[in-house]
N, C-alpha and C positions, 0 to 999 in steps of 0.2 A: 698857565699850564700847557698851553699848545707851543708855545715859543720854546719850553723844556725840553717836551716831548721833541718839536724836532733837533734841539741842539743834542741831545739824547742818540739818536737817529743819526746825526751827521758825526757826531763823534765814532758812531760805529763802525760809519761807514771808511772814514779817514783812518783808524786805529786797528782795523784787523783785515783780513786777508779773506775774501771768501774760496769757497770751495773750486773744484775744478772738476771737468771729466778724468776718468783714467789715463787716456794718452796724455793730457797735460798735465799730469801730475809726473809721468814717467818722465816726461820731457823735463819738468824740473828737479827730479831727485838727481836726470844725469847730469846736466847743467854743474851742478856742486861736486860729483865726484870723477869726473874726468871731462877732459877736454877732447872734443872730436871736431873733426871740419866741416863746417856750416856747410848747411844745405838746405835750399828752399823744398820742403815737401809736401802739397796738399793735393787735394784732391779737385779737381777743377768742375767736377759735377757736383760740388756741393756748396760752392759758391754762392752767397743772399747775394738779392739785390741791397745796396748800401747809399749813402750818399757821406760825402765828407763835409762837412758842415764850417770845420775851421782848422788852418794849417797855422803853428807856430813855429816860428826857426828861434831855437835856444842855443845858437853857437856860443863854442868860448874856445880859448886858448887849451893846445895840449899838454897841460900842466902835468905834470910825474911828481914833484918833488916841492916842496917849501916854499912857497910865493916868496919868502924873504931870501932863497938861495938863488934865484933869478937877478942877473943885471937885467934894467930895464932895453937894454938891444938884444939880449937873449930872448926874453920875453914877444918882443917888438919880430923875432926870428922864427918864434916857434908858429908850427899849420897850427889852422885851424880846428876844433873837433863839429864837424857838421851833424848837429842833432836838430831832429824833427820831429813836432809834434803832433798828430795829426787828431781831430775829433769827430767821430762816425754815426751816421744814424742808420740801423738797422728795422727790419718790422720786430714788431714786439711777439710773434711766434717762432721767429728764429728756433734754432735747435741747439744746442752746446757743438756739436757737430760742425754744424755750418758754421757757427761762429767763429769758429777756431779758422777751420779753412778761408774763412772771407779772411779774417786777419792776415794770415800768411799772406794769401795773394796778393794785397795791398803793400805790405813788403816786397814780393816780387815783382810787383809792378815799379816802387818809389824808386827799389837799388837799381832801376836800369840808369839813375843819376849813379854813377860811381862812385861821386866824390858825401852821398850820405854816408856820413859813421855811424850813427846811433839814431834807432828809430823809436818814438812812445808812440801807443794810440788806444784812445778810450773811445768806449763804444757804450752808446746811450740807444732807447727810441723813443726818447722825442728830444728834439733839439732844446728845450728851453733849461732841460739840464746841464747843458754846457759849463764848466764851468766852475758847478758842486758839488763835481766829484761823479766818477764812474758808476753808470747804476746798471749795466751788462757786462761789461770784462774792460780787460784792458791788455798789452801786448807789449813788449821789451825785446828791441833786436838789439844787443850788445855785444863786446865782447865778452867771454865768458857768462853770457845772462846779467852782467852788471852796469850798471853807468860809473862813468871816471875810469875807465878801462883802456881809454883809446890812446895810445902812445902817438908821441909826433914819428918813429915809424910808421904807424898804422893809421894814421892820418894822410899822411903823407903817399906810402905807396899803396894804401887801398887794402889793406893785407885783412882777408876774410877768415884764414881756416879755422879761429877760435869762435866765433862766432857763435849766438847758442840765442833760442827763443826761452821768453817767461812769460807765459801765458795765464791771468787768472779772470775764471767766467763766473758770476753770480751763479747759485745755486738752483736761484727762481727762472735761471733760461731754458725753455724746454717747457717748462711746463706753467706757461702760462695759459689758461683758458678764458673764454667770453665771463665765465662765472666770476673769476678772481680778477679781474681785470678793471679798473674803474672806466665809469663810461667818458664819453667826451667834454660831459658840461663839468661832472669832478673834476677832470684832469685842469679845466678853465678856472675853475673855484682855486684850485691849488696856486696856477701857476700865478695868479693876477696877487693872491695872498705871500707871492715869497716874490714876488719882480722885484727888483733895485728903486725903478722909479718910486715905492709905494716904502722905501728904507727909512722917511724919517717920521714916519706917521706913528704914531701910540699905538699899541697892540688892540685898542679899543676902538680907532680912530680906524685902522686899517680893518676890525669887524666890522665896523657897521657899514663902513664902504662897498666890502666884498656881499655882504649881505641882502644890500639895497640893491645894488648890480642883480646878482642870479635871486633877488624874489628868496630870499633865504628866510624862515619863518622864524626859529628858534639856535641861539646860540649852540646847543647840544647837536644842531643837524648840522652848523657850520664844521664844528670839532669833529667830529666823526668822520666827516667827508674829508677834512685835511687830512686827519689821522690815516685813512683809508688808503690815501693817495700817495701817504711820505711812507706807510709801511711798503706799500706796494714798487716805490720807485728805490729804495735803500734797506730791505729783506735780503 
C-alpha cells in the first residue's frame, strides 16, 4: 500500500504542473503570445541563500530539421546547443518571492559563460531529492520559453533577444511552517526507506530494516510517517 501511495505521489508529481505566483504566471501567459527581448530582471534584495548541489551539461547538436535530412559532415558541421542543468538547494521557508529572484540570479550569474544556450534548474530543500523530480520550482531559460529552440545561428552567434523565462514554484512554498513541516528523524525514516542502496530488498524486508534502525514500534507509525513526509515533499 505505501509503494502505491508513493508511485501515486510521483506520478503526480511528474504529470502536472503546479501552481505559480502572479508574476510567474504573467511571465508565462507572455512567453506564448509574443516574443520580446530577454532580459535578466530580479530583484537582488531578495535573493535566498542557496547551494547547487549538481551541475549536468546535456549538450547536443543544433538540429532544425529531420536527422535523416542531415549528411553525416553536415551534421559533423553543425554548433553545438549548450544546455545546463543545474540542481539547488534552498531553506525550506523560502518565499515564492525569493525563489523566483534566486532563480533568475543564478541565470544571471551562469550567462556571464556566453557560449550557454539553454538553462534547466530544479530547486529542492533537501538534497537527497535529487533526482525524483522537483519538489520547490523549477526554471527554463529558452528561447521562446521552450527547449529545441536554439538554431545553429543562435548557437553560434549567441543571439539572446527571443529569450523568455518559464517559471513553475510548488504551491506549498511560502508557506511552510514548524507545524506542517516533518521533523528530522521523519525526514531520516523517509529517506533511508526510498535510497537506491536499499532498491532490491522486499517491501517487507526494507520495513523491518527501517523499523529496527529508528526503534519504530508498529507498522501503522512506519506508514504514516512515510506518508507524512512524501505528501509533504510532492504536495
Amino acid at each position: 500500500m505505501r509503494k502505491i501511495t508513493f508511485l501515486l505521489l510521483t506520478s503526480f508529481l511528474f504529470g502536472c504542473s503546479s501552481n505559480t505566483n502572479t508574476n510567474t504566471n504573467t511571465e508565462k501567459k507572455s512567453s506564448i503570445t509574443s516574443i520580446v527581448p530577454f532580459k535578466i530582471d530580479f530583484d537582488k534584495s531578495k535573493i535566498s541563500e542557496f547551494s547547487i548541489e549538481n551541475t549536468e551539461n546535456a549538450s547536443a547538436k543544433a538540429i532544425v530539421k529531420n536527422l535523416t535530412k542531415y549528411t553525416k559532415s553536415e551534421l559533423k558541421a553543425l554548433p553545438d546547443v549548450k544546455r545546463v542543468i543545474y540542481s539547488i538547494v534552498v531553506p525550506s521557508e523560502i518565499s515564492k518571492e525569493s525563489l523566483e529572484n534566486t532563480l533568475k540570479f543564478i541565470v544571471s550569474e551562469k550567462t556571464l559563460d556566453k557560449d550557454i544556450d539553454e538553462i534547466i534548474i530544479f530547486a529542492f530543500d533537501d538534497k537527497n531529492d535529487i533526482d525524483k523530480g522537483y519538489t520547490f520550482g523549477k526554471l527554463l531559460w529558452a528561447p521562446k520559453g521552450e527547449l529545441g529552440n536554439v538554431t545553429p545561428e543562435i548557437a553560434s552567434s549567441n543571439i539572446r533577444d527571443n529569450y523568455q523565462f518559464v517559471i513553475d514554484i510548488k504551491d506549498k512554498v511560502g508557506k511552510i511552517t514548524k507545524e506542517n513541516k516533518p521533523t528530522q528523524r521523519e525526514f531520516e525514516i523517509y529517506n533511508m526507506a526510498t535510497a537506491d542502496e536499499n532498491i532490491e530488498l522486499t517491501e517487507d524486508e526494507l520495513d523491518k530494516k527501517v523499523m529496527k534502525k529508528f526503534g519504530i514500534k508498529t507498522k501503522k507509525e512506519f506508514d504514516d510517517i512515510f506518508l507524512k513526509v512524501a505528501s509533504y515533499k510532492y504536495q
